[in-house]
N, C-alpha and C positions, 0 to 999 in steps of 0.2 A: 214421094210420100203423098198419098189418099187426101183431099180437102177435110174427108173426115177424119180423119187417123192423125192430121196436123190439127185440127180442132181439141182433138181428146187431148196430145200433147199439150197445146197451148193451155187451157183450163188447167192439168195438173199443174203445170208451170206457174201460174195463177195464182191458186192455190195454196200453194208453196209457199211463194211470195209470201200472200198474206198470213200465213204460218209462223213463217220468218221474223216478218218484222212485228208481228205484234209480240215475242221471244226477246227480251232485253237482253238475254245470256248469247241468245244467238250472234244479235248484233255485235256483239260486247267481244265475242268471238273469232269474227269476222274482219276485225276493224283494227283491234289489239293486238294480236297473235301476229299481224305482219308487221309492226311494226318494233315488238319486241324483237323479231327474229333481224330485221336488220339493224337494231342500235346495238344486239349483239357482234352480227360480223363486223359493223365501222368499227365497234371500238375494240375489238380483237386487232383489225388491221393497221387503226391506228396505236394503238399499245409496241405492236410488233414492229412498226416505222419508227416509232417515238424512240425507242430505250434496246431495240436489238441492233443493230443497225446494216446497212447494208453492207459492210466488209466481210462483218460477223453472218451474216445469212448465206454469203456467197463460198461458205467454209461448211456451209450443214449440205441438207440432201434437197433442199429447197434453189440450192446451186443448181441443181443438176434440174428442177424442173425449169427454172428460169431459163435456162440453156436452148431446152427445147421448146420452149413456149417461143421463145422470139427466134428458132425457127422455120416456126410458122408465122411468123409477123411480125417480119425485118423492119417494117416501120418504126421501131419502137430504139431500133439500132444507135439511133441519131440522140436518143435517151443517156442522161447520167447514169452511174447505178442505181442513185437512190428512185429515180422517177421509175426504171426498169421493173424492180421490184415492188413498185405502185401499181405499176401496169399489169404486172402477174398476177398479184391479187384481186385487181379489181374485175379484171379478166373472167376467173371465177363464179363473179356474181351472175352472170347470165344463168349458169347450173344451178348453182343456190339458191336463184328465187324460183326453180322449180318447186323448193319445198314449202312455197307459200299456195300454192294453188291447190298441191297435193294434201298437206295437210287441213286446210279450207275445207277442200270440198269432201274428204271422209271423214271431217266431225261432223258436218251439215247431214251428210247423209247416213251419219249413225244418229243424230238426234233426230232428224226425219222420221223413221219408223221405227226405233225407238219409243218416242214420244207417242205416234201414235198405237204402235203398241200395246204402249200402257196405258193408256187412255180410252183405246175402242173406238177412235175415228177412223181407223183405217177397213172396218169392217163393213161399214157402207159405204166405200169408196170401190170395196173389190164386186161390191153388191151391179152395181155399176156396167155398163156394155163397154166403158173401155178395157181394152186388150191388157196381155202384161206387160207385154213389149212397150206398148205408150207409154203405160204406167209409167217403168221404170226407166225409160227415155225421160220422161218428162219431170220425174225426179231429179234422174242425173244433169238434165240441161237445167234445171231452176238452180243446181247448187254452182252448177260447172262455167256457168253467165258472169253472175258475181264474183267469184273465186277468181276468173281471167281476168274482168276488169280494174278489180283490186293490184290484180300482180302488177296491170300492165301500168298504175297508179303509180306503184311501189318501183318500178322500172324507173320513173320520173326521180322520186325519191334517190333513187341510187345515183342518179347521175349529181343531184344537188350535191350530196355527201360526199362524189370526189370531188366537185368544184368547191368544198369546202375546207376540206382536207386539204387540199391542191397539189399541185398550180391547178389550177383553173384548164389550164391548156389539153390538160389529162385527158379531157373529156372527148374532144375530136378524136385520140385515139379510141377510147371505149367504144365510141360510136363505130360498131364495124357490120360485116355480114354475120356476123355469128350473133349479134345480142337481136339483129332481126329473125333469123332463121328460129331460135329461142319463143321469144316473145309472139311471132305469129302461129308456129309450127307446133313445138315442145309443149309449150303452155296449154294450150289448149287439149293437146295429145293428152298431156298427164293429168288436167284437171278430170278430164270427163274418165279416162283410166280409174280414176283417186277416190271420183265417187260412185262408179259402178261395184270397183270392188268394198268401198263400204257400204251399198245397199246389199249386196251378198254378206257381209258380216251381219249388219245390222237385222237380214230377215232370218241368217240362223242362230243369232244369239238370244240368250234372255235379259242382255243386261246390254247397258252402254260401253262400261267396261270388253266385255267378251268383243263385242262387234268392233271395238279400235283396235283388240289386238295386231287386227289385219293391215294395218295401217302400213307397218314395218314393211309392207312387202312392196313399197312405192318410196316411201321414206330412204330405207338403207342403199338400195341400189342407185339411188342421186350422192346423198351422201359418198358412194364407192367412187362415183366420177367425178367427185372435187379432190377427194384425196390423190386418187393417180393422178390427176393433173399434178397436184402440189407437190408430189414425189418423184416427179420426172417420168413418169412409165408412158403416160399418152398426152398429145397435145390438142386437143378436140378442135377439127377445124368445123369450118362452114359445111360440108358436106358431110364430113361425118355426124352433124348436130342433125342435119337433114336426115340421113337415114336410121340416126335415130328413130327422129319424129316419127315419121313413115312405117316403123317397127311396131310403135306404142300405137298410130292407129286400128294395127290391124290388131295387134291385144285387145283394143277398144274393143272394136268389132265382136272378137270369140268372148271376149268379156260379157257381151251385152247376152247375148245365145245363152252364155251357161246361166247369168244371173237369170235370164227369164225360165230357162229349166229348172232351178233350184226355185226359185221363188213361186212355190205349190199355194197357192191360193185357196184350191176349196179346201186342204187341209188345215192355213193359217188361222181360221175364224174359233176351230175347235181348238187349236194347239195353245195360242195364246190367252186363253180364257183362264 
C-alpha cells in the first residue's frame, strides 16, 4: 500500500475512532454484547453438566458427537465421562466466539454510515480525495481492530469460566492448535468479512434496521458449525479451521471489490438527502 493511500486509511480510522467513542450506545455495544453472549453459553453448559448428566448425554445424539470429537483428540481419552463432555463443549467455544467479532463489527459498521447518513457528515468526507477503496478499508479496519481485540479479551474470559467451572485442569486441554488457528486466523477473517458486508448493507439501506438484516449471512453459517459439531456430523480439526480461514480471506477480498462497486458515491450525496 501507497504512503499515501495508508495515510487516507489511517485518518478514516481516526475518525472513526473518535466517532466511536464519543457514541455511549456504541461503547455500551461493543463492551456488552460480548459479554452477554458468553454468560449465555457458560450457563447453558453449565445447566447442561449440573442437572443432565453425563450417562444421560451419552444416550442422545450429543453421544455420537462426543465419539467423534475425541477422535480427533485422543488426549482427552485419559478423561472421566463427565470431564469428556466438558471438554466437548468447551471445545466449541473457539467457533462461538466467532459470533462476537461478527456481530461487533456489523452493528459498528451499520451505525457507522447510518449515522452519518442521517446526519450529513458523510457528504464531506466523499467531497474529499480519498478513494473508496480507503474509505471503506478504513471503515472496515476501525470497526475490525476492536471487534478482534475484544474477542481475543473474551478468549481470556473463556478460559477463566472453565477454570471456574472446573477442574481447573480442563484448561491445558482447551489450550490446543485449534483455539490458536481460531483466535489468529478466523477472527480476524470474519471480523473484517462481518463489517464489510455491513458497510454494503448499511450504504444500501435507509434505515439501521434494513442494513442488519445482512447480518444473518455471517451469523447463521458459524452458528451451522457448532451445531454439526454438537450433532456428530463433523469434527473441525486444526486444518480444517485453517482453511476455513483462508476461505473467508478471499471473500474478504471479493467482498471489499463488490462493496467499493456498490458504494456509488457521486450518486450517495443526492440519494440520501
Amino acid at each position: 500500500m501507497a504512503a499515501n493511500s495508508w495515510r487516507n486509511v489511517s485518518n478514516v480510522v481516526g475518525n472513526e475512532w473518535r466517532n466511536a467513542l464519543a457514541s455511549p450506545n456504541t461503547v455500551l455495544f461493543a463492551t456488552l454484547l460480548p459479554v452477554v453472549i458468553l454468560a449465555q453459553v457458560f450457563l447453558v453448559i453449565w445447566l447442561v453438566i449440573q442437572f443432565a448428566g453425563s450417562d444421560a448425554l451419552m444416550n442422545t445424539i450429543l453421544g455420537k458427537g462426543l465419539e467423534r470429537f475425541e477422535a480427533v483428540m485422543p488426549a482427552i481419552s485419559a478423561l472421566d465421562l463427565a470431564d469428556k463432555f466438558k471438554m466437548f463443549f468447551y471445545m466449541q467455544l473457539p467457533v462461538y466466539l466467532l459470533l462476537i467479532p461478527a456481530m461487533i463489527a456489523n452493528g459498528m459498521a451499520t451505525f457507522s454510515i447510518v449515522e452519518e447518513k442521517l446526519t450529513g457528515t458523510l457528504e464531506p468526507l466523499l467531497a474529499t480525495p480519498v478513494r473508496t477503496w480507503e474509505l471503506l478499508l478504513g471503515k472496515a479496519l476501525s470497526g475490525a481492530v476492536p471487534a478482534v481485540i475484544i474477542t481475543w479479551a473474551c478468549a481470556g474470559l473463556c478460559l477463566a469460566g472453565i477454570a471456574i467451572i472446573g477442574p481447573a485442569t480442563l484448561v491445558r486441554y482447551t489450550l490446543t492448535p485449534a483455539w490458536l488457528v481460531t483466535l489468529l486466523l478466523n477472527v480476524p477473517a470474519i471480523t473484517l468479512s462481518s463489517f464489510l458486508v455491513g458497510v454494503i448493507g448499511s450504504s444500501r439501506a435507509r434505515d439501521a434496521k434494513g442494513a442488519q438484516n445482512l447480518a444473518v449471512l455471517i451469523v447463521l453459517p458459524i452458528l451451522a458449525l457448532v451445531i454439526v459439531q454438537l450433532l456428530g456430523f463433523v469434527a473441525l480439526t486444526p486444518l480444517m479451521l485453517a482453511g476455513f480461514g483462508v476461505f473467508i480471506l478471499l471473500v474478504d477480498y471479493l467482498t471489499l471489490v463488490a462493496a467499493v462497486k456498490l458504494f456509488r458515491r457521486e450518486s450517495i450525496v443526492v440519494k440520501w438527502k
